[in-house]
Structures are given as structure tokens and as C-alpha cells.
TITI-628757 format. One record per atom (N, C-alpha, C, CB): atom name; x, z, y. Coordinates in Angstrom, 3 decimals. Each point is the difference from the previous one (the first is absolute). Glycine has a CB too. Example, Ala and Ser with C-alpha at 12.3 -4.5 7.8 and 13.67 -1.06 7.14 Angstrom:
// TITI-628757
  atom         x         z         y
     N    13.190     7.800    -5.690
    CA    -0.890     0.000     1.190
     C     0.900     0.000     1.200
    CB    -1.892     1.246    -1.173
     N     1.542    -1.966     2.223
    CA     0.820     0.060     1.190
     C    -0.770     0.730     1.090
    CB     1.184    -2.145    -0.628
//
This chain:
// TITI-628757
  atom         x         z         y
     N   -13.519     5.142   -10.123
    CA    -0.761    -0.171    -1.223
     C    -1.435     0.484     0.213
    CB     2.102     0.273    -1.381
     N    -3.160    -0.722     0.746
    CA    -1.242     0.384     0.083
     C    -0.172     1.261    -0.844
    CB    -0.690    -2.344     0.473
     N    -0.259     2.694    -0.295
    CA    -0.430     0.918    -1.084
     C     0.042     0.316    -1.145
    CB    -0.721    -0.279     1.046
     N    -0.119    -0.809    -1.470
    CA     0.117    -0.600    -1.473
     C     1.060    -0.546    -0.846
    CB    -1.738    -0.352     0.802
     N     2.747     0.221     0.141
    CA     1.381    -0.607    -0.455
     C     0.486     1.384    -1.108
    CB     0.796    -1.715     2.735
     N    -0.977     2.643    -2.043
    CA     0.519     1.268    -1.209
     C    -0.838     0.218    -1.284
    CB     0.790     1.361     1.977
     N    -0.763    -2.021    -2.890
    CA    -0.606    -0.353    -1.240
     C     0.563     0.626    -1.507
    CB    -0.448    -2.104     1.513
     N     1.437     3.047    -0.808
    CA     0.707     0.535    -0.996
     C     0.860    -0.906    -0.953
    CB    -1.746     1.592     0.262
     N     2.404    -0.450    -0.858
    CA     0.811    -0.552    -1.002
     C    -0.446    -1.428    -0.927
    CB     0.613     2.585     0.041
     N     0.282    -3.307    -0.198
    CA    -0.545    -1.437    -0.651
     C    -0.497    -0.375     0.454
    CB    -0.068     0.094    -1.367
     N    -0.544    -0.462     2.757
    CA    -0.554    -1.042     0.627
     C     0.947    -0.700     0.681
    CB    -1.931     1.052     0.108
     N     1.838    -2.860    -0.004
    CA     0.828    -0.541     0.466
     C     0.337     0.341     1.528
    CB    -0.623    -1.479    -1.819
     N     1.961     1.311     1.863
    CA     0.194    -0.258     1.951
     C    -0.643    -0.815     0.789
    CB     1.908     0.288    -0.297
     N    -2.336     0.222     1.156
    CA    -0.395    -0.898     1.132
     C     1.152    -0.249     1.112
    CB    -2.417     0.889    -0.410
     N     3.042    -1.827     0.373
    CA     1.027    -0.632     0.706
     C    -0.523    -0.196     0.907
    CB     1.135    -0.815    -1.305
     N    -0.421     1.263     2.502
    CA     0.108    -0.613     1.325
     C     0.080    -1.315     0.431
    CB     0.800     1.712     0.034
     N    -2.280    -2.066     0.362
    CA     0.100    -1.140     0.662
     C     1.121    -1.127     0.379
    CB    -1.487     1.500     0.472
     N     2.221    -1.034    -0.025
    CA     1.360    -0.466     0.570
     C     1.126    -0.074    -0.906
    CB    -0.692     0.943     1.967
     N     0.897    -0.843    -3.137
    CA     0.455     0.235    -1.394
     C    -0.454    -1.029    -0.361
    CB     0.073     2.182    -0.445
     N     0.968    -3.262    -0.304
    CA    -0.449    -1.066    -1.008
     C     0.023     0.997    -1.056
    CB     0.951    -2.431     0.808
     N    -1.678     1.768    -1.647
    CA    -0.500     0.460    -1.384
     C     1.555    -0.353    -1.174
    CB    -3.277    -0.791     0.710
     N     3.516     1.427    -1.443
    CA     0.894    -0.057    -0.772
     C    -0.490    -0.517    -1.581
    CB     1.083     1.809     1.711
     N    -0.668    -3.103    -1.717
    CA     0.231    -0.954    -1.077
     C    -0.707     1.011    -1.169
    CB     2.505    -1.498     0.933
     N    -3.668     1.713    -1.613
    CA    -0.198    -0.009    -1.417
     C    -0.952     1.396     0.399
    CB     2.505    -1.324    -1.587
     N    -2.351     2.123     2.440
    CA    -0.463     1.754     0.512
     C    -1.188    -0.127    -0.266
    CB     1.333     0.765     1.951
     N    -2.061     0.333    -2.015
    CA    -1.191    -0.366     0.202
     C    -0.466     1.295     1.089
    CB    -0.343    -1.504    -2.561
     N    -0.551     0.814     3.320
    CA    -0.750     1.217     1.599
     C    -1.218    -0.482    -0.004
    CB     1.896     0.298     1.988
     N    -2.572     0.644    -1.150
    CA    -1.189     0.671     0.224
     C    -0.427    -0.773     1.588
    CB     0.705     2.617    -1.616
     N    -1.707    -3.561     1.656
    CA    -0.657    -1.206     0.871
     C    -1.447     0.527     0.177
    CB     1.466    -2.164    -0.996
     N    -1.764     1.659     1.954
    CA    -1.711     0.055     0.557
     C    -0.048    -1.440    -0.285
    CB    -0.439     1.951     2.193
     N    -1.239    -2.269    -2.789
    CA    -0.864    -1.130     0.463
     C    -1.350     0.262     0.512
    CB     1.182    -1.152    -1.545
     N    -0.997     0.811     2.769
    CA    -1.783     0.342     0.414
     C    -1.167    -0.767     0.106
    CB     0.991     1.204     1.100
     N    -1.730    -1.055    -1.753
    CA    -1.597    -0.930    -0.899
     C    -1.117     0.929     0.744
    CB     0.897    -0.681    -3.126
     N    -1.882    -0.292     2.333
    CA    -1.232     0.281     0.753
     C    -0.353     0.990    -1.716
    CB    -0.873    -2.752     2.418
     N    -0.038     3.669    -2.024
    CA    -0.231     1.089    -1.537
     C    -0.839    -0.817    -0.864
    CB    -0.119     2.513     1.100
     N    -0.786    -4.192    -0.964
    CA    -0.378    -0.343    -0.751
     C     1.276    -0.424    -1.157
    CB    -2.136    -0.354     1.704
     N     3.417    -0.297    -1.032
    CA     1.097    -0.681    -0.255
     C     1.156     1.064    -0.640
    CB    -0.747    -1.789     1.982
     N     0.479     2.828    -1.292
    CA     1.098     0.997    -0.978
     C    -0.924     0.480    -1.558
    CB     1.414     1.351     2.688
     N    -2.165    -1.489    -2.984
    CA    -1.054     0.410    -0.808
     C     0.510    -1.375    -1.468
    CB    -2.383     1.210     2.526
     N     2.107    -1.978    -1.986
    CA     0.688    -1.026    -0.567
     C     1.154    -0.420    -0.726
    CB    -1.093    -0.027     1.317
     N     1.691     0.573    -0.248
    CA     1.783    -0.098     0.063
     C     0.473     1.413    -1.116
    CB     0.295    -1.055     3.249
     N    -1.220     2.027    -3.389
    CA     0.297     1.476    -0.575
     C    -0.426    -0.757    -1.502
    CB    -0.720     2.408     2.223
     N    -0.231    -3.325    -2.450
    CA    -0.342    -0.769    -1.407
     C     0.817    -0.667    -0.278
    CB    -1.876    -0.134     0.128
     N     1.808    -0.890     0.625
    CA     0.800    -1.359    -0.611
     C     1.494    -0.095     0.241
    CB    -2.072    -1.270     0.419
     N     2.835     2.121     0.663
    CA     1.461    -0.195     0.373
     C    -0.574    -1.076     1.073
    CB     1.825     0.510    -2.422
     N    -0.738    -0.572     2.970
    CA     0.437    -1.013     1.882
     C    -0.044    -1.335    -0.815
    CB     2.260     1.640     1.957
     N    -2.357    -2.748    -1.018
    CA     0.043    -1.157     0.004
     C     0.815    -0.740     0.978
    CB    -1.889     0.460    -0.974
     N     2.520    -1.048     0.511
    CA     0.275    -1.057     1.146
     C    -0.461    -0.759     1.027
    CB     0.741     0.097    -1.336
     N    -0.330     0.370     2.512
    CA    -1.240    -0.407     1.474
     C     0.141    -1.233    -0.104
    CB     0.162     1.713     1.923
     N    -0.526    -2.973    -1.935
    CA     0.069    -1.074     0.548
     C    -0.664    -0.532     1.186
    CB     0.490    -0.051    -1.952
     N    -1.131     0.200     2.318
    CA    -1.165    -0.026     1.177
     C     0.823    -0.569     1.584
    CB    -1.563     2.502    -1.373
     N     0.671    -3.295     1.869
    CA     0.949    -0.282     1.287
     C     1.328    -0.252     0.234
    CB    -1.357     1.094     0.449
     N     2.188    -1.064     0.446
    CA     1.398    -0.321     0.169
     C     0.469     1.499    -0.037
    CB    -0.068    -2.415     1.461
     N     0.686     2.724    -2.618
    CA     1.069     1.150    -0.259
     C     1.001    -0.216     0.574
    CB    -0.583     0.477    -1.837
     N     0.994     0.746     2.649
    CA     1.535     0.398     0.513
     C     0.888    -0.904    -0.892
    CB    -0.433     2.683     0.651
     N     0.436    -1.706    -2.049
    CA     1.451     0.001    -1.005
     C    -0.652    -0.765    -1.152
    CB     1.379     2.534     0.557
     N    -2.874    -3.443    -0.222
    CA    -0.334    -0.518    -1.664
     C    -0.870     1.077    -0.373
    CB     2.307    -1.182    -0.842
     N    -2.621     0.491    -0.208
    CA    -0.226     0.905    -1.334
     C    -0.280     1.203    -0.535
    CB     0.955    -1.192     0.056
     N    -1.174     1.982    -0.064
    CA     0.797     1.616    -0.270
     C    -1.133     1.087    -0.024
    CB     2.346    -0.567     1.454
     N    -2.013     1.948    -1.619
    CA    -0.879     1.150     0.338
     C     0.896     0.584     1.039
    CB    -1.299     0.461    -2.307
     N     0.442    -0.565     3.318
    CA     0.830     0.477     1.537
     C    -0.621     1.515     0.330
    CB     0.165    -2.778     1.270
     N     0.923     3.422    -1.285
    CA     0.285     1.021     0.336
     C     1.014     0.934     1.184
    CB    -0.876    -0.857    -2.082
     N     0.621     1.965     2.166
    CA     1.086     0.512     0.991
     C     0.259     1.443    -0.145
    CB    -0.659    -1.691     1.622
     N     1.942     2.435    -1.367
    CA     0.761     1.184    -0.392
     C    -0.639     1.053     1.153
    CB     2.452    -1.316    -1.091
     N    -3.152     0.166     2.478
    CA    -0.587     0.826     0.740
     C    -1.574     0.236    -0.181
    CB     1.902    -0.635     1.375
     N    -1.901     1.840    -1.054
    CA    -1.724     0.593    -0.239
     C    -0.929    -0.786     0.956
    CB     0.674     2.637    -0.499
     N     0.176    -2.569     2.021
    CA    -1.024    -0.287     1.017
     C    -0.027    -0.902    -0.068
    CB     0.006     1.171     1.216
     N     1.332    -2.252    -2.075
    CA    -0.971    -1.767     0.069
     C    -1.387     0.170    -0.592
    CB     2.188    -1.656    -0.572
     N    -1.764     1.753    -1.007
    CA    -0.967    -0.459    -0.956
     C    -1.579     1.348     0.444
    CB     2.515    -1.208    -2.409
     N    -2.025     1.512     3.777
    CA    -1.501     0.739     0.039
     C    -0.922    -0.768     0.369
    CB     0.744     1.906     0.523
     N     0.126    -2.839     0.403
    CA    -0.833    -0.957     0.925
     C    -1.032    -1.306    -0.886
    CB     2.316     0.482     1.950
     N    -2.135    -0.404    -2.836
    CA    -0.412    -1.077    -1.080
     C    -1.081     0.094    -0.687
    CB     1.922    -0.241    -0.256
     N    -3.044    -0.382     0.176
    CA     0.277    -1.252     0.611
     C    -0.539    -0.092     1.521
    CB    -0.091    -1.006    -2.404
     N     0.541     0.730     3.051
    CA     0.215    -0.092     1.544
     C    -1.738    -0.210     0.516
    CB     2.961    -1.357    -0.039
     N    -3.658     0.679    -0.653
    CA    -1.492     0.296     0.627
     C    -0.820     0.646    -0.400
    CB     0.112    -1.475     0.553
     N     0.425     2.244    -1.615
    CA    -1.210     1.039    -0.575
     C     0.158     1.046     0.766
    CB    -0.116    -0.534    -2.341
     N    -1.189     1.418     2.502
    CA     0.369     1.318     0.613
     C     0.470     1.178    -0.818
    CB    -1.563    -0.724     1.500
     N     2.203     1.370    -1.001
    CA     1.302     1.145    -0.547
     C    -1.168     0.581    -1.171
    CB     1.942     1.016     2.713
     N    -2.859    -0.528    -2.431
    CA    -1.043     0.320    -1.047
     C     0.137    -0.375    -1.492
    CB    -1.309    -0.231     1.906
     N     1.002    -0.955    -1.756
    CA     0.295    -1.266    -1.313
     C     1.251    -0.172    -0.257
    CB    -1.702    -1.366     0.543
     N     2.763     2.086    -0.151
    CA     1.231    -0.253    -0.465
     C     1.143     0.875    -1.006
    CB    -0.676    -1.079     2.082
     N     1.202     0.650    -2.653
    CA     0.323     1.439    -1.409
     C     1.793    -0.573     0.083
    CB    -2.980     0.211    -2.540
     N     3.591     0.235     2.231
    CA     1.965    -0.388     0.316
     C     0.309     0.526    -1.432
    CB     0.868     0.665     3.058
     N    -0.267    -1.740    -3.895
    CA    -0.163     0.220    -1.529
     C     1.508     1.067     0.177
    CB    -1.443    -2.845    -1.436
     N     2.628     3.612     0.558
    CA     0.917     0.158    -0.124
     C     0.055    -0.447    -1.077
    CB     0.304     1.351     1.345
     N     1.240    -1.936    -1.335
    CA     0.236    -0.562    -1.564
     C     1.533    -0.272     0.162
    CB    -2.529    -1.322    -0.674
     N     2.885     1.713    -0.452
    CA     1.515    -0.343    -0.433
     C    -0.067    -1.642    -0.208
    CB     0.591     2.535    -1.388
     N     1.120    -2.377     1.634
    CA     0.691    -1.708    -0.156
     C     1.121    -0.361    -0.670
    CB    -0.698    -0.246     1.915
     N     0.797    -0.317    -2.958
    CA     1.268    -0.550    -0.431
     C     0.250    -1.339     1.090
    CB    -0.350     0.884    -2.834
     N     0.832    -0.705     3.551
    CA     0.925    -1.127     0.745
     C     0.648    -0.952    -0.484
    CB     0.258     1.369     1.081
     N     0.423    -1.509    -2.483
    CA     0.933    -0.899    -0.383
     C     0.892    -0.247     1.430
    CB    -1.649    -1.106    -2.089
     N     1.619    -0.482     1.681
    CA     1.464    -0.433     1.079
     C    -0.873    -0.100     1.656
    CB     1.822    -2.055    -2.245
     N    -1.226     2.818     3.232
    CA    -0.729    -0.352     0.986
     C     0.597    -0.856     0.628
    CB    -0.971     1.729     0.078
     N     0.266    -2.793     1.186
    CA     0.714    -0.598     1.017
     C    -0.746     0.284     1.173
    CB     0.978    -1.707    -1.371
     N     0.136     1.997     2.370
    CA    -0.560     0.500     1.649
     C    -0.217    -1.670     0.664
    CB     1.815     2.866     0.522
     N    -2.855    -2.593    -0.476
    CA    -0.525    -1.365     1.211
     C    -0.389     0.759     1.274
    CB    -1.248    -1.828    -1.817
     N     2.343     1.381     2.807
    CA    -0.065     0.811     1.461
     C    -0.112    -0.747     1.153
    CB     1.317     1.560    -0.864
     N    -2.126    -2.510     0.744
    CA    -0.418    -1.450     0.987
     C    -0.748    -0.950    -0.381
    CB     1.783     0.117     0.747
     N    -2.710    -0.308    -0.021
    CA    -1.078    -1.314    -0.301
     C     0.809    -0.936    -0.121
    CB    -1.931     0.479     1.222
     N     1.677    -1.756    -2.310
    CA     0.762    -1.056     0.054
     C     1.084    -0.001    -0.933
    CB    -0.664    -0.149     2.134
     N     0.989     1.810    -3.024
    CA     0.677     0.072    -0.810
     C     0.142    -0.890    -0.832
    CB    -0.288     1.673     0.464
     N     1.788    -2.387    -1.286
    CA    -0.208    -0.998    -0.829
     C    -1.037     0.681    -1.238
    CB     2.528    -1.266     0.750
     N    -2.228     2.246    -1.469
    CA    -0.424     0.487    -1.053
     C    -1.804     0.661     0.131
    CB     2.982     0.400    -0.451
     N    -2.995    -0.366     1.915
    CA    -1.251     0.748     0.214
     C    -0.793    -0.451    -1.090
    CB     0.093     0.227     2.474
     N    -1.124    -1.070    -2.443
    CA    -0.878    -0.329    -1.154
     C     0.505    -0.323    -1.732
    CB    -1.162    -0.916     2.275
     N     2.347     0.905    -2.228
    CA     0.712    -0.646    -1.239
     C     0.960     0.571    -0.456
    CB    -0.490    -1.752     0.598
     N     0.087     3.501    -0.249
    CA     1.288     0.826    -1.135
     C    -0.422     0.245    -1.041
    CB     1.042     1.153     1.345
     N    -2.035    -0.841    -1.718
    CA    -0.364    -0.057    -1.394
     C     1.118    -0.817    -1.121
    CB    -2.555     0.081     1.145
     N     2.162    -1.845    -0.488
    CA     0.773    -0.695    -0.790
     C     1.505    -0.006     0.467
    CB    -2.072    -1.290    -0.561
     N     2.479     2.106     0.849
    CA     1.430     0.319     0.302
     C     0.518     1.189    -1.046
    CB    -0.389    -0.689     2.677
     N    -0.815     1.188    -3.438
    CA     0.782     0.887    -0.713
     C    -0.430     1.358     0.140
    CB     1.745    -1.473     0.220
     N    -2.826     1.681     1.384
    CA     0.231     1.452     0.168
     C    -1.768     0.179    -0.468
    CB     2.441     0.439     2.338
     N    -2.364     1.284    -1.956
    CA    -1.167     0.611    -0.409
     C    -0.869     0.280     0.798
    CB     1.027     0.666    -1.342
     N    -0.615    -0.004     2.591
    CA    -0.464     0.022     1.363
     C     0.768    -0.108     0.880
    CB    -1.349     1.028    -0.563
     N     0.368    -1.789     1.506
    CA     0.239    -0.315     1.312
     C    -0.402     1.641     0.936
    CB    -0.672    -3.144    -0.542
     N     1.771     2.976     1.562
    CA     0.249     1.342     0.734
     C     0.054    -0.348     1.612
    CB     1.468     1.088    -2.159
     N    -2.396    -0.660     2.728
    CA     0.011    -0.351     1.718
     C     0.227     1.491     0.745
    CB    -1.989    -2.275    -0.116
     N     3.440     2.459     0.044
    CA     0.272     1.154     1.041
     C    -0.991    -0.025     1.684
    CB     2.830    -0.174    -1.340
     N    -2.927     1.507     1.443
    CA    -0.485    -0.051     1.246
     C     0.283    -0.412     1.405
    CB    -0.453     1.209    -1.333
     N    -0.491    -1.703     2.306
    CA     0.611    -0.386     1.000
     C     1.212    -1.467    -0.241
    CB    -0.609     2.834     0.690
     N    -0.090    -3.261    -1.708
    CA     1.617    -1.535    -0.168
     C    -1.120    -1.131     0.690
    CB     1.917     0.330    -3.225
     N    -3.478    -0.540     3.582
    CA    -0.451    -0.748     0.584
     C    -1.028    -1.068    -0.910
    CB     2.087     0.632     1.568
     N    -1.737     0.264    -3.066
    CA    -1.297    -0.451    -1.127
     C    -1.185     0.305     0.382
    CB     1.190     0.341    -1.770
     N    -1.397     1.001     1.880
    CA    -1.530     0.217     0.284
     C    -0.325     0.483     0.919
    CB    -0.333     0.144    -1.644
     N    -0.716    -0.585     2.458
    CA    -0.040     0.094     0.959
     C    -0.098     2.060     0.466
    CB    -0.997    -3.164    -0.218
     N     0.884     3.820    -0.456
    CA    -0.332     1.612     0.081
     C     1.221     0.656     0.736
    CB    -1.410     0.104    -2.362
     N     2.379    -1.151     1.701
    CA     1.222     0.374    -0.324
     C     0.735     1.264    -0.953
    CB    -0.407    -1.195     2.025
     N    -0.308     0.980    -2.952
    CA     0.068     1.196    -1.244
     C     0.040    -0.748    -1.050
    CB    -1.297     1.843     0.853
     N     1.810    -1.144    -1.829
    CA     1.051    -0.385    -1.609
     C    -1.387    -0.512    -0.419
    CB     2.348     2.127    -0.893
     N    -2.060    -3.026    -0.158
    CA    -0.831    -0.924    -0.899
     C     0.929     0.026    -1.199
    CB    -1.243    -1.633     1.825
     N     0.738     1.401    -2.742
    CA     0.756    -0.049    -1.856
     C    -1.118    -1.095    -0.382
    CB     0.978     3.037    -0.979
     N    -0.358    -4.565     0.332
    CA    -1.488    -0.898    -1.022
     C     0.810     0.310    -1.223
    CB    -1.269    -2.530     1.458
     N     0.612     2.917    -2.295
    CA     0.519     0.184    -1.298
     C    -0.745    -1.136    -0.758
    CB     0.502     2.648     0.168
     N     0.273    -4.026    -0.754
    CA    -0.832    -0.363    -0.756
     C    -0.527     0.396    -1.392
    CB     0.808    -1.258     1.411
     N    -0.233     2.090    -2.020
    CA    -0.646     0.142    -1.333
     C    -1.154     0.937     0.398
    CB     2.171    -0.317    -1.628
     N    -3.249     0.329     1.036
    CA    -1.037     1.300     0.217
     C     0.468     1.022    -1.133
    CB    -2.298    -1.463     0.896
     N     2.889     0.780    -1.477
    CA     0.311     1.463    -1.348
     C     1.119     0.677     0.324
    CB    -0.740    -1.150    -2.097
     N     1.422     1.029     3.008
    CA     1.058     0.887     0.405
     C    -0.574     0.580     1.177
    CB     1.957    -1.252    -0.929
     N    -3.425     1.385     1.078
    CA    -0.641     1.164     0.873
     C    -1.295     0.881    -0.614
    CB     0.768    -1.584     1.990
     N    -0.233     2.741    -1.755
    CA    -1.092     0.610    -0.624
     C    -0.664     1.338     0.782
    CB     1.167    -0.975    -2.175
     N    -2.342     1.492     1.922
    CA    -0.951     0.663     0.948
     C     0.534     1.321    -0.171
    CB    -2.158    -1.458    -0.135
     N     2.334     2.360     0.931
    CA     0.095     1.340    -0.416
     C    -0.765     0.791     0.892
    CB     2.121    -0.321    -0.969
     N    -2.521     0.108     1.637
    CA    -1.330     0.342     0.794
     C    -0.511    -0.411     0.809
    CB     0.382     1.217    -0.375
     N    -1.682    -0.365     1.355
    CA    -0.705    -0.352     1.157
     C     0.451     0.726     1.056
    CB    -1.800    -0.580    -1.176
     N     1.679     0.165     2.270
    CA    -0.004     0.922     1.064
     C    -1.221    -0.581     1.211
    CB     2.889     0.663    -0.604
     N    -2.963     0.232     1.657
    CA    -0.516    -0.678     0.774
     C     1.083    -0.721     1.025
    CB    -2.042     1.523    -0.495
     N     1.523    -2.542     1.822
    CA     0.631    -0.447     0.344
     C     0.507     0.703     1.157
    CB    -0.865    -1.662    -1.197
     N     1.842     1.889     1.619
    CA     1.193     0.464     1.253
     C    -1.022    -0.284     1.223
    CB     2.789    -0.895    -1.093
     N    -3.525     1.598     1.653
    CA    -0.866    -0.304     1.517
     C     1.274    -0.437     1.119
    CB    -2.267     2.192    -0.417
     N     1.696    -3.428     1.148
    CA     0.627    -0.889     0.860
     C    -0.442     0.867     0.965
    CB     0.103    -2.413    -0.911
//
């Protein structure tokens, strides 16, 4: 666990990576932005990425690990970079653990809430946990941190 993971009493769990998420729970995720973009995100709430070819679609992509979402966004320098913490209602999850998944882009309309890429299954290339949550309102900010030095 990191540091920051000990948040005292009433703060959500931060589940282990390697742990599917349990149907309805709600835990404690990194997203890592640039500080113009968390500034934003602390106003208005997350949005739905659409941009480019998404992994899982759709979604506010996130991860249970620190040192992913430190890396993010991947060309800014660590300077410019802020790793939001924020709780998650999960609803129904589904594990997509392979490129090519039938459901990969199209669980949403299957019913579920988030899409879940255990680590090391050959989704991303880091090989570290990913969560797309599509609703943005079942994510919310509970703080800043800085980002995890690579």
C-alpha cells in the first residue's frame, strides 16, 4: 500500500490491483491529469474520454494503481502532473482480460458499469490494472496528490 492509502477511518478501500472489484462497492482509484485538467475536473466533475481509439470505449479511465495513473499523461513532464484520488461506485463490473474481447468496447450495453483490465492479462501495454467507468457521476474527487516518481 502507498502511503496515502492510510486515510483513516471512512475512507474507501483501495483494493488490490489483482482483486476484481465487487459488484455495487465502492473504492478509492487514481486518475492522473495534467493540473490545468484536474482544476477543471475539481469544478465541473470527469467527463467521458472519447478521444482517439479507447481500450474499453467510452468511460473515465482510471486505475487502483498509483504508479499507473502517475505516469499520465505520458508526455507531460512529471512537474505538470497532479494524480486525482477519488472514490468509486462500481455498480456491475465486467473483467475484460484480452484484446479482442467480445464485450471489450460494448459492456456498457451489456448491462455493466465498469469495465475492469486485471493486470498483466495483455490490455495495456504497462501491464497494470485499468478500471473505464462509464458514468462520470459514480466518480468523485477526494483529493490531490502528487504523482508516484518513476
Amino acid at each position: 500500500m502507498w502511503a496515502e492509502d492510510d486515510l483513516g477511518p471512512g475512507a474507501p478501500p483501495c483494493l488490490e490491483s489483482y482483486i476484481q472489484p465487487v459488484e455495487g462497492k465502492v473504492y478509492r482509484m487514481y486518475h492522473g491529469t495534467s493540473r490545468e485538467a484536474a482544476e477543471k475536473i475539481k469544478v465541473s466533475g470527469f467527463k467521458q474520454s472519447t478521444k482517439g481509439k479507447l481500450m474499453l470505449g467510452p468511460g473515465v479511465y482510471l486505475s487502483r494503481d498509483l504508479e499507473k495513473a502517475s505516469r499520465y499523461p505520458l508526455k507531460l513532464p512529471e512537474s505538470q502532473r497532479v494524480v486525482l484520488r477519488v472514490k468509486v461506485n462500481v455498480g456491475k463490473v465486467k473483467k475484460i482480460d484480452c484484446q479482442g474481447h467480445p464485450l471489450q468496447k460494448t459492456w456498457h450495453e451489456h448491462g455493466y458499469d465498469t469495465a475492469w483490465c486485471p493486470p498483466n492479462c495483455g490490455m495495456v501495454p504497462s501491464g497494470l490494472e485499468e478500471d473505464c467507468v462509464w458514468d462520470p457521476s459514480r466518480v468523485t474527487v477526494t483529493g490531490e496528490i502528487r504523482p508516484k516518481k518513476q
